[in-house]
BAMIGU-174613 format. One record per residue: x, y, z of N, C-alpha, C, CB in turn; residue in three letters. Coordinates in pm, whole numbers, plus 50000, padded with zeros to 5 digits. Glycine has a CB too. Example, Ala and Ser with C-alpha at 12.3 -4.5 7.8 and 13.67 -1.06 7.14 Angstrom:
513194943150780512304955050780513204967050780511314955350905ALA512854977550708513674989450714512905000350787514084994050572SER
//
This chain:
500854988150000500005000050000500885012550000499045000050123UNK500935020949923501685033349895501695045050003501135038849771UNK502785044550047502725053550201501585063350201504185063750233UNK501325072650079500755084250124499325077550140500915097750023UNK498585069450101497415063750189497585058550321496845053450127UNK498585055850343498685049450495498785061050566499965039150533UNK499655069750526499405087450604498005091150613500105101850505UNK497385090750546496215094650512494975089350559496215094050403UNK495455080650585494425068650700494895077850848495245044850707UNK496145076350851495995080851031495775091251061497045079851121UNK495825103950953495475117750943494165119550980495665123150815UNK493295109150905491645107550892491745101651035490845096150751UNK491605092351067491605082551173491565090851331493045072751150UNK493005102451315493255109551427492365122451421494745112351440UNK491465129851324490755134951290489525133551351490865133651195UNK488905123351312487625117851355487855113951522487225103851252UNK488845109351566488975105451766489095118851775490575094551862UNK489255131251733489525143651807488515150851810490525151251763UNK487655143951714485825151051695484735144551685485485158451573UNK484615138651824483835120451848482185127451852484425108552066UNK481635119251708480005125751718479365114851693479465138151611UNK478295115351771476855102351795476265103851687475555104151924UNK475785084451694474645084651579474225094051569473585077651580UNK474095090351387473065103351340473655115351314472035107351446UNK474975120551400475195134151380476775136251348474695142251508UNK477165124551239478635124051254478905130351080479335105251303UNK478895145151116478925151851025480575159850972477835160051065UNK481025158651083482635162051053483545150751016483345168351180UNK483125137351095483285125751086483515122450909482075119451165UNK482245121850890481545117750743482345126950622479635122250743UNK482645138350667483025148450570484445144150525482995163450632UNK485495139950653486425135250677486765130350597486485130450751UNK486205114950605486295099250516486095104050347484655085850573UNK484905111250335484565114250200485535122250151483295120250183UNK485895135350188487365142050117488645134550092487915152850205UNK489025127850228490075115950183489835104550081490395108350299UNK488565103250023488235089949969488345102249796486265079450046UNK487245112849786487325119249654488805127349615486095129849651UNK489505129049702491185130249691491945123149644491815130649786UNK491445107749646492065098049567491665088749471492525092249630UNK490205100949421489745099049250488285092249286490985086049130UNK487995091249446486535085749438485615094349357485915084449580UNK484095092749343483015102549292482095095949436482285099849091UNK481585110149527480955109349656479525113649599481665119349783UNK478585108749653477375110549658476485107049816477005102449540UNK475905119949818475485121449997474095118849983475735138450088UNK473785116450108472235114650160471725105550113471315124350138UNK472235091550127472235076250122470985071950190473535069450193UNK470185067250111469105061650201468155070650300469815052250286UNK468545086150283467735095250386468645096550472466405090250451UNK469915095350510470635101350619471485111750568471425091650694UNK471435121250627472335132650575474055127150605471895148850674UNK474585121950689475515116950731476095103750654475175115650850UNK475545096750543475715086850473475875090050324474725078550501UNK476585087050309477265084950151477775075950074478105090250132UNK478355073149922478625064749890479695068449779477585058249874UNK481025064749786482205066949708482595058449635483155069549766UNK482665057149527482835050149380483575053849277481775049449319UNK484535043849251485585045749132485215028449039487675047849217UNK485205033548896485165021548839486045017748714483915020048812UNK487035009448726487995008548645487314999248473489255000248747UNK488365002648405488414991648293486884993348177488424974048391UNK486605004348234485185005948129485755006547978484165022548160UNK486815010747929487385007147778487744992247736488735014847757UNK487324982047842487284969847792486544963547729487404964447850UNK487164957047628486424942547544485354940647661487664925147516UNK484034938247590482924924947704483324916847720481664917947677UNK484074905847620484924897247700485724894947821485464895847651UNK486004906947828486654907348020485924906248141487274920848067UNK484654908848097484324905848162484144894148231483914909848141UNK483584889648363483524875748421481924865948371483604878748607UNK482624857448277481404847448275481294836948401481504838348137UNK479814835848438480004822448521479714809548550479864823548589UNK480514804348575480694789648568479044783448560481654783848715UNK479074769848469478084764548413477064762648543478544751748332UNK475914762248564474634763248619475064772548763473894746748644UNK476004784548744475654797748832474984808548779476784803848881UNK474464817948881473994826848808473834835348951472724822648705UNK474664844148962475064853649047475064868749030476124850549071UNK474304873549132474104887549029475774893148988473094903049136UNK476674889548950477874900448893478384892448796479174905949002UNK477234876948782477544867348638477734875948495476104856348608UNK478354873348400478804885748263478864898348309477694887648132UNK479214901448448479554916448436480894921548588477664926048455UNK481354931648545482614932048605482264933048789483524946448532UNK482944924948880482784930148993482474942049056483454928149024UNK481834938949180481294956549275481774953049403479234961849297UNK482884959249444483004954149579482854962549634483984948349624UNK482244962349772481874975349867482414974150015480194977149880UNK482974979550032483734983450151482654992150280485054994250085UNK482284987750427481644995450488482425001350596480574989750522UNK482195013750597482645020950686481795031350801483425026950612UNK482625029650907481735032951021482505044551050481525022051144UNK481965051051135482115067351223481605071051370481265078351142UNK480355064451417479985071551530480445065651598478845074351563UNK480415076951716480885071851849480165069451955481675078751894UNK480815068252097479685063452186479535075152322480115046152243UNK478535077652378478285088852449479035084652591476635092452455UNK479855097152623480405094952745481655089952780479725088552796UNK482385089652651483535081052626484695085252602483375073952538UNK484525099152606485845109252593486935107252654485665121552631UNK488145104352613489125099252686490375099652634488875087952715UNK491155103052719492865112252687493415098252629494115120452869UNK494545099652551495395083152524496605086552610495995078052329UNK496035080252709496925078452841496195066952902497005092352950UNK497515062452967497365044153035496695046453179499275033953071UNK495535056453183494565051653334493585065953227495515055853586UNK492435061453316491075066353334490905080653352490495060153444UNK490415085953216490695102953224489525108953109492665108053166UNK488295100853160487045109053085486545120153097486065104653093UNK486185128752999485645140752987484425146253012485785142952897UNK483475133352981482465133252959481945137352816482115138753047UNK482615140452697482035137752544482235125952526482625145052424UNK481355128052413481535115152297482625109952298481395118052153UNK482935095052285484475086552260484165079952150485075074852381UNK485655071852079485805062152042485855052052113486465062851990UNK485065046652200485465033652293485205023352184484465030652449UNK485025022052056484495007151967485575014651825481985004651921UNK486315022851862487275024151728486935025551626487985015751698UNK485535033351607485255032451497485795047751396483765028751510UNK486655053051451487295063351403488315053851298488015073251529UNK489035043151381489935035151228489205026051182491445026651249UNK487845022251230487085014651157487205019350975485585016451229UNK486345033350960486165039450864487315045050784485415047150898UNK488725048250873489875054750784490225040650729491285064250872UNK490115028750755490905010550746489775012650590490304991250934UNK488875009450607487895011350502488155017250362486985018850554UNK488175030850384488985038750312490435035950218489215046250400UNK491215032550342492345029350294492965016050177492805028750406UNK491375006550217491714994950162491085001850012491004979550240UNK489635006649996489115009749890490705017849777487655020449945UNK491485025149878491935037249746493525023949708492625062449839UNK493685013849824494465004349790494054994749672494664997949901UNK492964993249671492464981349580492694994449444490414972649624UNK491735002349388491395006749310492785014349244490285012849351UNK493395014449331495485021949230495665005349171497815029149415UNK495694990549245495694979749166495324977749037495164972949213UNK494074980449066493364975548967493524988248820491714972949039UNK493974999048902494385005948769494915007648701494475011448747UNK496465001948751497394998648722497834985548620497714999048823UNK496724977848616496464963848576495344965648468495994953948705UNK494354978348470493304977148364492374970848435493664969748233UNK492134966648517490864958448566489744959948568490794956048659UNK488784954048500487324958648512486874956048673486274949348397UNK485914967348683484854964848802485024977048894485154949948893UNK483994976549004483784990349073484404986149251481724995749060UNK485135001049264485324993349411484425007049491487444990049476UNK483625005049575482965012149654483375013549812481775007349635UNK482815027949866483185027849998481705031750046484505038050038UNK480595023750160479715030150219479855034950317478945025750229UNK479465051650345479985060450464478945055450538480125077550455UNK478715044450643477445041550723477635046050856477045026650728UNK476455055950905476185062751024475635050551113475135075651002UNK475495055551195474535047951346474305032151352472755053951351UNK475885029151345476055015051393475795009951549477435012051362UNK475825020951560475755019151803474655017351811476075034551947UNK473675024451736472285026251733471815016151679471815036951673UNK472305003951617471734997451514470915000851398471214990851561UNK471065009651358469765021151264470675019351136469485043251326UNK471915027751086472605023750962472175019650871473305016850967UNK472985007750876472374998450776471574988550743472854995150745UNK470694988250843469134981750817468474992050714468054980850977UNK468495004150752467635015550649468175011350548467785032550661UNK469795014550509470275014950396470155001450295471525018850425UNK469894987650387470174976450325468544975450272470914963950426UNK467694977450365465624975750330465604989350225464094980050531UNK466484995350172466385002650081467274998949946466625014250137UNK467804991249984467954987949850469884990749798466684999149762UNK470284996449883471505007149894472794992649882471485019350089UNK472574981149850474084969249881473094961249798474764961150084UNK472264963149728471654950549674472664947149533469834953449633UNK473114951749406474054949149338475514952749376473704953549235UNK475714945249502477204941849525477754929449528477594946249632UNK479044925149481479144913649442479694906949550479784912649329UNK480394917749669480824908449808481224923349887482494893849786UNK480004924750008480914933450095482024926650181480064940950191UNK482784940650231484104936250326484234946850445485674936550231UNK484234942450564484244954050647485734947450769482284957050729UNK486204953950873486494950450977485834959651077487784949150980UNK486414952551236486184954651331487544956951433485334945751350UNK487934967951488489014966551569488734955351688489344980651623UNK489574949851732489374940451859490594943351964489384923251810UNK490734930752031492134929452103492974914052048491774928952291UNK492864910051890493774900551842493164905251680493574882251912UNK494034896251597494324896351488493644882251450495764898951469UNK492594883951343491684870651340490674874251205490654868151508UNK490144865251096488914866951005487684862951117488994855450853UNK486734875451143486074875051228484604866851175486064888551278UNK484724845951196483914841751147483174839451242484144834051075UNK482274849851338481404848951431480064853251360481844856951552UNK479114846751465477394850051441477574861351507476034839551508UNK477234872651513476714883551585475354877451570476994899251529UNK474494882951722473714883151769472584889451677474054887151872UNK471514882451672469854887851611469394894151713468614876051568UNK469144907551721468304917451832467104919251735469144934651886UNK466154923751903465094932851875465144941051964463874928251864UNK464854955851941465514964652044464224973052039467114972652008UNK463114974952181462024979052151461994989952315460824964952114UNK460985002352274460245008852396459265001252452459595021152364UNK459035001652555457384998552596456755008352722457234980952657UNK456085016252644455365030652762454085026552778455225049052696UNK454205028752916452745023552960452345039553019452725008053101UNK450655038453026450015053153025449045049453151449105058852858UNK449015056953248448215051653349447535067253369449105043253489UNK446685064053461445945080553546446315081253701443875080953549UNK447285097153712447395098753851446315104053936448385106053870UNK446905102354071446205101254193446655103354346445825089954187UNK446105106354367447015109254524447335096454585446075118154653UNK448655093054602448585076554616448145072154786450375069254572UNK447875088354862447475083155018445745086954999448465094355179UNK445305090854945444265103054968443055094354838445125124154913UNK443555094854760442755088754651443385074954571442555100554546UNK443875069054610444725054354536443995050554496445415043054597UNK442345048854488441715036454408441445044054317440485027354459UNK441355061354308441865067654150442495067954090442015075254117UNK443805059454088445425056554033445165044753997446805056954139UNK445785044753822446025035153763447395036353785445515034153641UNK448305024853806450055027953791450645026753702450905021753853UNK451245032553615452155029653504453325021053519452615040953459UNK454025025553671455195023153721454785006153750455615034053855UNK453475005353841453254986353864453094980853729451654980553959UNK452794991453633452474979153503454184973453487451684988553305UNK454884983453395456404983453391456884973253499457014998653423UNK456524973453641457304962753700456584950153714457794966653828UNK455754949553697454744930753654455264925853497452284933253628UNK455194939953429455904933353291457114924653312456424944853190UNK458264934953409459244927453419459224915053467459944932653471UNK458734912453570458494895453653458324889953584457484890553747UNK456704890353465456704885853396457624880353334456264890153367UNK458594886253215459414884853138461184874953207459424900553089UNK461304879753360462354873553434461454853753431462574884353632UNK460274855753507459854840753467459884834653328458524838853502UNK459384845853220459624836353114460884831253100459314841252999UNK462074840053149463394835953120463894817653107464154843453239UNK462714812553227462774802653244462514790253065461814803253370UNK461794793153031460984788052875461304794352798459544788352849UNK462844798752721463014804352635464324794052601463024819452657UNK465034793152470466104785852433467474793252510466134785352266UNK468814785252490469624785852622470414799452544470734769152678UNK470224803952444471334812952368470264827752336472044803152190UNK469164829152406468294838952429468214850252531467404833252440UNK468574859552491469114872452658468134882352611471254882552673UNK467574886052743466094897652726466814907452830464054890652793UNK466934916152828467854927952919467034937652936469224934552853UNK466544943453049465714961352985466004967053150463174961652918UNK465934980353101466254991353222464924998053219467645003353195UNK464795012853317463795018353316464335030453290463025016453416UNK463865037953174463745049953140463175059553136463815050553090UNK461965058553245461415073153281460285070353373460865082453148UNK460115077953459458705078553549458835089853578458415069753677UNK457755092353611456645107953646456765109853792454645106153610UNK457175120553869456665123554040457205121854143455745117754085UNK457055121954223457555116754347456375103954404457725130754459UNK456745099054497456065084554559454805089654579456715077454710UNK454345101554597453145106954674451605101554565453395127554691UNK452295102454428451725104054304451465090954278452515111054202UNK450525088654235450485075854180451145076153995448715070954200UNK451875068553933452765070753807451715073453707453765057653762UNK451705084353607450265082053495451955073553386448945105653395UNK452715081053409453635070953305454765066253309453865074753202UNK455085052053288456915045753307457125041953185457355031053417UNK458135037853149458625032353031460155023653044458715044752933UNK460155010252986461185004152937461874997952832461194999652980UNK463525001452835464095000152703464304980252721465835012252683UNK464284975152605464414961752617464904956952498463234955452653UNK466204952352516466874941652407466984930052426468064943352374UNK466144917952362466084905552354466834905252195464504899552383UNK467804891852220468684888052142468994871052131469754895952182UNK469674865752041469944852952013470424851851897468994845052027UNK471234838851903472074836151744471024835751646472994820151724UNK469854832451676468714834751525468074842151530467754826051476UNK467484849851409466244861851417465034850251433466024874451245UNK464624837751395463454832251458463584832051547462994822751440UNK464604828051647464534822351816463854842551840466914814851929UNK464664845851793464854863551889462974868351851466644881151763UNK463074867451700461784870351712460244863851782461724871351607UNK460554854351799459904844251864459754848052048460854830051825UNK460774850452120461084855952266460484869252251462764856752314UNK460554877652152460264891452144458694892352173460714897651998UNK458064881952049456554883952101456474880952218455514876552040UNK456614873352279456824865052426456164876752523458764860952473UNK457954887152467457614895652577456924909252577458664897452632UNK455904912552453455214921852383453944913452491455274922152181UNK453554900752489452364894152551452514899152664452224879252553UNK454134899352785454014902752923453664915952942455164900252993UNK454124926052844453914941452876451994944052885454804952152720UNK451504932952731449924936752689449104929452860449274925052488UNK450004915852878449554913153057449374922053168450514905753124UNK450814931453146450594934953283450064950453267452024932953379UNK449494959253147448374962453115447404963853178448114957653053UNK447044948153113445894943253193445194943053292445884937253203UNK446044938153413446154935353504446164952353636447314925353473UNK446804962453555446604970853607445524981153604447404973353596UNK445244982653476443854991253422444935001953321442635001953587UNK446054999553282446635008853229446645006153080447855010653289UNK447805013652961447865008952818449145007952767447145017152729UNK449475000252691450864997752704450995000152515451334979752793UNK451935005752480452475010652347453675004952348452575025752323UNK453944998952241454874991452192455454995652109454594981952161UNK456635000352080457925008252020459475003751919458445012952147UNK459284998051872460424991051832461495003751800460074980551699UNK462585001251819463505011751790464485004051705464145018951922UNK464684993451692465504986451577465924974751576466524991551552UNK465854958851482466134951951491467314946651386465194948651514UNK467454936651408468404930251291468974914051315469834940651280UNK469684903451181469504896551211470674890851270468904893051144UNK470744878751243472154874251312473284872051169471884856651417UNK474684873251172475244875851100475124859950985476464881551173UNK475224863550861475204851150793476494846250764474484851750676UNK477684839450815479114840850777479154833050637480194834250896UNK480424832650576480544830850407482204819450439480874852550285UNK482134807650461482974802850502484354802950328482224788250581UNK483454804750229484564807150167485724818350128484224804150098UNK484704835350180485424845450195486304844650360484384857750168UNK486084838950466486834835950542488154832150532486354830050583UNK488014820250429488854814350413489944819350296488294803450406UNK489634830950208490314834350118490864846250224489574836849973UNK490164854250297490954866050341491904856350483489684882050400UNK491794848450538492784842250571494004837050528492424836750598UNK494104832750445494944828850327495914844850318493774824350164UNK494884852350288495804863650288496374873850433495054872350192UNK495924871450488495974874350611497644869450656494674866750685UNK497504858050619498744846650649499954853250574498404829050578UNK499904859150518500584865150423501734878050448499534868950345UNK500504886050524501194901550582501174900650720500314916550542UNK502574903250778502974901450902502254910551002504354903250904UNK501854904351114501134912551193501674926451263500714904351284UNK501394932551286502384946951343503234944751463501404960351393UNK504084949651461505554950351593505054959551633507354953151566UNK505394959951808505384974151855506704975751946503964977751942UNK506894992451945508254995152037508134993352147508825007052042UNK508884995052209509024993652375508215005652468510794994852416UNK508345019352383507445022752436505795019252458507675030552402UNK505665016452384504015008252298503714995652391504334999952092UNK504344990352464504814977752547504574978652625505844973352567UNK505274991252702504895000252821503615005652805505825011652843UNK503055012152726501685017752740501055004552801500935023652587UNK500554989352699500074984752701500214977052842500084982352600UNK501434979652904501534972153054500834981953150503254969253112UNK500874998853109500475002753248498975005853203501425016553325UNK498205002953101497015002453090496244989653159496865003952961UNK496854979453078496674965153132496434965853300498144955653092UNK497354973153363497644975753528496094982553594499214989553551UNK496394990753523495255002353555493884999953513495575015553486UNK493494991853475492334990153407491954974053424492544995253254UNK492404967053527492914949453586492674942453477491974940753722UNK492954944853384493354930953271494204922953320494044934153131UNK493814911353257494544899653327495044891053216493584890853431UNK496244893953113496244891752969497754885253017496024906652842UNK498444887453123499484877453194500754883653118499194858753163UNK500624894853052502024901453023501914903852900503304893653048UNK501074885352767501044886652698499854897252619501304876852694UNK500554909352592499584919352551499404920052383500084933852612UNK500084913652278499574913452142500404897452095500104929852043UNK499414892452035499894880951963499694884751827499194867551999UNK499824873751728500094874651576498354872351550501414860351497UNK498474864751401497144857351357496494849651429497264849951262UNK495204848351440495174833251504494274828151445494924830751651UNK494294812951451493934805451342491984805851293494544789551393UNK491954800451179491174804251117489984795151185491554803950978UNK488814793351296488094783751353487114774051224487164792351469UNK487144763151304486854752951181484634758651202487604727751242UNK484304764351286482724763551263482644775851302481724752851343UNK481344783551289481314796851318481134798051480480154803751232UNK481234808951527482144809951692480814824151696484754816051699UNK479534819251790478524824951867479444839951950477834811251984UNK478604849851865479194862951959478274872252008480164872051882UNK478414873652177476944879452211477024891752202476334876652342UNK477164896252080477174915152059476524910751887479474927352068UNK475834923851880475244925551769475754937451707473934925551784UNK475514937251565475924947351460474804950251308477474940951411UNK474724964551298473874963651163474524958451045473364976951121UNK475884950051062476474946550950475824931450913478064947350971UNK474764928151000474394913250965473804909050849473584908351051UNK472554924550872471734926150804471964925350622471334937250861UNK473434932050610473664931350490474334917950435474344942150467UNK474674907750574475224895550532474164889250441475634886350653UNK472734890850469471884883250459471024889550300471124882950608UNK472084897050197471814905950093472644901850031471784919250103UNK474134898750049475224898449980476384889750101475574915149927UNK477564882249988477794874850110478844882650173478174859950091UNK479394879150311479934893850336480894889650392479174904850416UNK481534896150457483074892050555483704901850645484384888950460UNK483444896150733484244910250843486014904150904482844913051047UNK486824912950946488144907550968488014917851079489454907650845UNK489344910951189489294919151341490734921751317488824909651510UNK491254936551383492974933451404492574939451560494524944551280UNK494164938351582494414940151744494544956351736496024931051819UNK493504966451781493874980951793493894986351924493014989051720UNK494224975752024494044975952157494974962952251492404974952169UNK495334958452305496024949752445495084942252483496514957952581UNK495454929552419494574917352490493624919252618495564906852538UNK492544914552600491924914552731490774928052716493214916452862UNK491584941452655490404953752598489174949352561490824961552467UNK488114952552681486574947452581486214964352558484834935452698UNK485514960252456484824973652382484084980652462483924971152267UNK483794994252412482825002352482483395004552629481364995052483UNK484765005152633485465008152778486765015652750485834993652868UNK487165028952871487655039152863489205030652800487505048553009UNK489855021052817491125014952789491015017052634491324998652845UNK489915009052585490045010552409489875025252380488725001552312UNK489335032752443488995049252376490615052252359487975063752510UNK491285050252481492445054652474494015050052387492485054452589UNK492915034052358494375029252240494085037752137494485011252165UNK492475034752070492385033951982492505048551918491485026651974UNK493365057651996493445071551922494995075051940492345084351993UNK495665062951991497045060651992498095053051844497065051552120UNK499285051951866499465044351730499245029651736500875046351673UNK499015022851887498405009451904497415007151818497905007252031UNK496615017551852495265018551742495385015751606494695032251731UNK496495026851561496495030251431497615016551327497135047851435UNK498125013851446498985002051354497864992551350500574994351428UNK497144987051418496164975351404495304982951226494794974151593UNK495174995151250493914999451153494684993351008493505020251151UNK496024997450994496664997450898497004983150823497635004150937UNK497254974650936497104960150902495124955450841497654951051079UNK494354960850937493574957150838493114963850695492674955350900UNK493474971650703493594980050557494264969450482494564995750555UNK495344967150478496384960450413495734945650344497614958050527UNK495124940650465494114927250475493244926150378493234926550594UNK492484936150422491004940050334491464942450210490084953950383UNK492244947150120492974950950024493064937049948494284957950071UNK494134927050004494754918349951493774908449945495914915550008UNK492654907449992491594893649998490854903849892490574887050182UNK490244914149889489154920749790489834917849663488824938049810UNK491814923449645492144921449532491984905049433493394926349554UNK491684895549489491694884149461490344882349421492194876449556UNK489234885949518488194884249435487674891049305487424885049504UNK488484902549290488814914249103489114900849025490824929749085UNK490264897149080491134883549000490854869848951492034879349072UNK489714869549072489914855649031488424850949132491764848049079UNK487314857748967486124857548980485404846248998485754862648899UNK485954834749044485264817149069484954819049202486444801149050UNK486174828349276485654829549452484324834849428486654841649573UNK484084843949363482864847249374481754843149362482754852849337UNK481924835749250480964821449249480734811749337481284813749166UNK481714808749410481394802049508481294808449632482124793049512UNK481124816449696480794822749789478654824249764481934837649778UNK478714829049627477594831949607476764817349578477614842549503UNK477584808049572476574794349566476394789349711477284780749469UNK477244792749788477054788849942476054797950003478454790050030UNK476344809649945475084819250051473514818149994475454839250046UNK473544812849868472424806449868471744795849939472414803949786UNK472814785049943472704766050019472284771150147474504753650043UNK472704785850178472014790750386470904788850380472024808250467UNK470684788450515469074786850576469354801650622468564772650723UNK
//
């Protein structure tokens, strides 16, 4: 990869951690990625699907070619990029997470803004970097086909790319490619989790709760019978099924009887049937305990999605390449960070703070976090890759990763997967049978 993109990644990268903005509003963010991407010959087009914050960057080589160059495909396939030149699309992320502001220093020094605690500042520059890597290849070579970058907002939110994908926005792509920063170096062939992520406000009538109580309907008793409810069902639900909810608002002081409460609730599982299936479950306990009170209960969905569909043959090709480019060294200073973070933050990673590759798992590996990147598995076949942008043991969404990941710990992991993403996409330009077979397997899915 030609230095001045790799500059150009950490320029972007350190850009976006210095101006951390939430779903929905990652407008300096977005501007960022897109100038670095049309700087190196993309064509940007904004307001993707209805988000002002979403875009889509596109360069397409080899249009002075014979039709013959194009890719025919193999006898009884028929794949949408069959007789015509590849589309590969690259997704890239930006927002950050509220509350996460944090110095890159080895102990605990939040601000209280927005952070990168999930890295998605080199999520989107890695993205980038691989797109303007592939497309100097392929230009260099004449290659037919399009390499794309999607600027996707409100991954925290799960919102993104469900809109963008139920719209239509990845439907003629011939294989997306995304990563994920982690704490190792790995082709990330995990299920992410199928959510349903819903409100439920219940509406009651207040009352003086000493003086007049049999004039009080409770909002607040509905909200907490729902819950019992839903803790017993816990019992009759499959073993890979998690229903979680907090309470997000009530009315008054105790004196009052509640006219309104409300709770946020994410039920999840490796399948969207199991998840959707528990979900009604617990839509029945809220309409119960309703009931039971004299109150009304409104049901809210705020966003779902499914569980990831993995593509065991793009796994296995960006592994292959993976194997290839050496994982990143770090100095001694970098060593030291990662020991007195490790210290300060009780990781228990036993010294060993970065290993190399690790091997490619023979079945897909259940992961209880969800992503709107599933959604598009289940459109096109897809592939996500993890590097280490953080010290073993770093779980996400915690002040330790805010603070690698705007360090060069961070930025060397970003760069390796750039490099990654590059060298597995360039192969599928090349050597259009992967594609065929990827796309005959993601059919054979359930």
């Amino acid at each position: 990869m030609r230095r001045e993109i790799t500059e150009r990644m950490k320029e972007t990268a350190d850009f976006i951690f210095r101006h951390p903005e939430l779903s929905m509003n990652e407008h300096e963010s977005s501007r960022a990625l897109a100038r670095f991407l049309e700087e190196e010959g993309f064509r940007v087009t904004w307001g993707i699907a209805g988000f002002e914050t979403a875009f889509l960057a596109e360069w397409t080589g080899g249009e002075g070619q014979a039709p013959e160059a194009a890719h025919s495909c193999s006898a009884g396939q028929s794949s949408p990029h069959c007789g015509k030149p590849p589309v590969i699309g690259f997704l890239a992320e930006y927002d950050a997470l509220p509350g996460l502001g944090q110095e890159c220093i080895p102990r605990q020094a939040q601000d209280g803004r927005p952070g990168h605690g999930c890295g998605h500042n080199l999520l989107g520059a890695a993205c980038a970097g691989a797109a303007c890597g592939l497309k100097e290849r392929m230009a260099a070579e004449h290659l037919p086909g399009t390499v794309r970058v999607y600027g996707c907002p409100a991954e925290e939110t799960v919102v993104g790319k469900i809109r963008m994908n139920e719209q239509g926005v990845f439907d003629d792509l011939s294989a997306a490619v995304t990563w994920h920063p982690f704490d190792r170096n790995r082709v990330s062939y995990d299920i992410w989790q199928a959510q349903d992520i819903k409100n439920y406000k219940f509406y009651g009538t207040a009352a003086h709760a000493s003086k007049h109580p049999e004039a009080g309907r409770s909002a607040l008793d509905a909200a907490e019978l729902m819950n019992v409810g839903v803790n017993y069902l816990r019992e009759h639900v499959p073993v890979d099924v998690r229903m979680h909810y907090t309470y997000t608002n009530t009315d008054g002081p105790a004196n009052i009887v509640p006219a309104y409460a409300s709770t946020n609730y994410f039920i999840r599982s490796n399948k969207w049937k199991r998840t959707k299936d528990a979900s009604e479950r617990v839509d029945d306990c809220a309409r119960g305990a309703a009931l039971m009170t004299g109150t009304r209960v409104e049901i809210e969905r705020v966003t779902c999605n499914k569980e990831m569909k993995v593509s065991r043959t793009l796994a296995e090709l960006f592994y292959e390449e993976m194997q290839k480019i050496p994982a990143p060294s770090y100095t001694e200073e970098e060593l030291r960070f990662a020991a007195e973070i490790s210290e300060a933050a009780g990781f228990h990673n036993n010294g060993r703070y970065f290993t190399g590759l690790e091997p490619l798992e023979d079945e897909p590996v259940p992961l209880a976090i969800g992503t709107d990147v599933s959604d598009v598995s289940h459109t096109v076949p897809t592939v996500m890759l993890s590097a280490a942008a953080m010290c073993r043991e770093t779980p996400l969404h915690h002040w330790a990763a805010a603070a690698q990941v705007g360090m060069s710990i961070g930025q060397k992991g970003m760069v390796y997967a750039a490099e990654c993403m590059e060298a597995g996409a360039y192969r599928l330009v090349t050597e259009p049978e992967l594609l065929d077979r990827a796309w005959e397997e993601f059919r054979q899915q359930v």
